[in-house]
One Martini backbone bead per residue (centre of mass of N, CA, C, O) as a GRO file, in nm:
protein
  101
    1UNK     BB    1  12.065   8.565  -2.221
    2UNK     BB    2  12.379   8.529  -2.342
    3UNK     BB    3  12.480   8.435  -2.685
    4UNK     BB    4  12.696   8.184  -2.809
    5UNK     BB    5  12.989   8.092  -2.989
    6UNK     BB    6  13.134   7.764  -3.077
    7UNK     BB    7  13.432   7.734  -3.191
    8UNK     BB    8  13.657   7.504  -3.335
    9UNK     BB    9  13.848   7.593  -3.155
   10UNK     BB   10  13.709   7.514  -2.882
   11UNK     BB   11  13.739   7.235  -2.952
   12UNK     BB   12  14.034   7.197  -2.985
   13UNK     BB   13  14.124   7.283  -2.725
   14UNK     BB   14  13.981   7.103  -2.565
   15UNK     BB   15  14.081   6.809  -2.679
   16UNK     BB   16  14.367   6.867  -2.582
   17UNK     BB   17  14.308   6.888  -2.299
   18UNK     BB   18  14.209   6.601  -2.263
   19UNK     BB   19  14.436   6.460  -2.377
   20UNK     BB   20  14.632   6.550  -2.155
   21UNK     BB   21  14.502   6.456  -1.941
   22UNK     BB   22  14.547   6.174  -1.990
   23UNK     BB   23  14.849   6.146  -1.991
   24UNK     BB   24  14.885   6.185  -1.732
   25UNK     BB   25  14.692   5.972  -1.594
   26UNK     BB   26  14.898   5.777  -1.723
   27UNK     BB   27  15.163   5.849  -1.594
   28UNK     BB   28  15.071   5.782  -1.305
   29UNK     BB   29  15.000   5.488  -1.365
   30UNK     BB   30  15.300   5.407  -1.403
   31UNK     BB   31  15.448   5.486  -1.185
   32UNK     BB   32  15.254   5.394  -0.922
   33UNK     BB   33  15.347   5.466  -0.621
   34UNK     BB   34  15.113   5.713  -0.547
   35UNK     BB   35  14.778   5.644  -0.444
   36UNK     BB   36  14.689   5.970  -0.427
   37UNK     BB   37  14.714   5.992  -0.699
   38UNK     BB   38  14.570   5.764  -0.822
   39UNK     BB   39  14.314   5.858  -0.714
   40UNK     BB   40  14.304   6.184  -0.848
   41UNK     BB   41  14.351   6.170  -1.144
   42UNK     BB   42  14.031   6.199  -1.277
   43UNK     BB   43  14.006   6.509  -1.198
   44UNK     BB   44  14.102   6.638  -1.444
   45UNK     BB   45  13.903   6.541  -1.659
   46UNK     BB   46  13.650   6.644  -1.497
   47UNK     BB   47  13.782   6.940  -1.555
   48UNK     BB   48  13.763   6.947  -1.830
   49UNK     BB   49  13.490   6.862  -1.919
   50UNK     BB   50  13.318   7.097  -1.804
   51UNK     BB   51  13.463   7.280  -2.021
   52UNK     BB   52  13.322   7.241  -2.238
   53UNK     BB   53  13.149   7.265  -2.496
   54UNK     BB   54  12.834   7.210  -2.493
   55UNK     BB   55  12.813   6.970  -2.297
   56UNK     BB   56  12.790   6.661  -2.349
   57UNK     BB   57  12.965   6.500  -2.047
   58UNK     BB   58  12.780   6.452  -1.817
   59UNK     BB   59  12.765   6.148  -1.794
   60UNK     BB   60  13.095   6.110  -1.816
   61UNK     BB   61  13.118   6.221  -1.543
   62UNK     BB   62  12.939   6.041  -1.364
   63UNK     BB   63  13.163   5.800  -1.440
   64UNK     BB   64  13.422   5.936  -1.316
   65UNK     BB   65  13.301   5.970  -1.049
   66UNK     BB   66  13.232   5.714  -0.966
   67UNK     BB   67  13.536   5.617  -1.001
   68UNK     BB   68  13.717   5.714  -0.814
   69UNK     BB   69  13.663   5.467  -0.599
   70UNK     BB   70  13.780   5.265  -0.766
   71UNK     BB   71  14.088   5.325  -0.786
   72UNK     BB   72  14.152   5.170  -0.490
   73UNK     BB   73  14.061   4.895  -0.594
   74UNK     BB   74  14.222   4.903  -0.886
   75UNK     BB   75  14.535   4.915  -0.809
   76UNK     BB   76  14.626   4.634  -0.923
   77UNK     BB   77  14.490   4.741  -1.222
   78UNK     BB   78  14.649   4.921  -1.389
   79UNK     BB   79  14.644   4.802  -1.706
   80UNK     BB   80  14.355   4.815  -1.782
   81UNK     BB   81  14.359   5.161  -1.720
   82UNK     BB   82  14.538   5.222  -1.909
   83UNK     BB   83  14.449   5.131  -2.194
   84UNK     BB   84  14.148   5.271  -2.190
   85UNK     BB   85  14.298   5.518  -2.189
   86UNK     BB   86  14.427   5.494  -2.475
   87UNK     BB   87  14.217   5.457  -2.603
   88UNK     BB   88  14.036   5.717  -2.520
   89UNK     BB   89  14.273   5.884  -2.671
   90UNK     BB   90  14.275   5.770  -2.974
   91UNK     BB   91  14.010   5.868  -3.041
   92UNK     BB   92  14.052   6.186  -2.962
   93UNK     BB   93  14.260   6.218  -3.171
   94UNK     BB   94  14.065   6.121  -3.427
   95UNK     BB   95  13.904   6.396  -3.376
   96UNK     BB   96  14.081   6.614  -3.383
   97UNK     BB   97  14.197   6.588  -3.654
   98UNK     BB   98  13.907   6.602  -3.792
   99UNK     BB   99  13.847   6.881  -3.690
  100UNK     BB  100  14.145   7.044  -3.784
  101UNK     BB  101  14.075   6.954  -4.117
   0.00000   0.00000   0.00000
């Protein structure tokens, strides 16, 4: 099996990508409209984390997973997943930053 090697780029664009997806996420549930888009919005999140580079969110994927079927539950309870969101934007954001600097 053919080794590669994980450029720092690979990390920044990740990272990027992912705070995209929470951005949309975010987007999505302040929207609230539409139910079938906010129980699918984690999806995307999802398609990121699988793409990491040497991934290590495999856990994190599993609770994402997860939480899926939570998100029709917690409809009336949008304020506190957006939160959240911030909160774990924020964060990433501030990976980022530490990476590309």
């Amino acid at each position: 099996m053919a080794e590669f090697k994980i450029t720092p780029q690979d990390t920044i664009t990740f990272l990027q990508e992912y705070i995209d997806s929470i951005n949309e996420e975010i987007d999505v549930l302040l929207e609230g409209k539409d139910l079938k888009k906010i129980i699918k919005a984690p999806q995307l999140r999802i398609k990121v984390l699988k793409r990491a580079p040497e991934n290590p969110f495999a856990e994190k994927i599993k609770i994402l997973e997860s939480q899926l079927s939570e998100y029709e539950k917690k409809y009336d309870k949008i304020n506190p997943l957006i939160e959240s969101l911030e909160s774990e934007r924020s964060y990433y954001r501030k990976l980022l930053n530490e990476v590309s600097s």
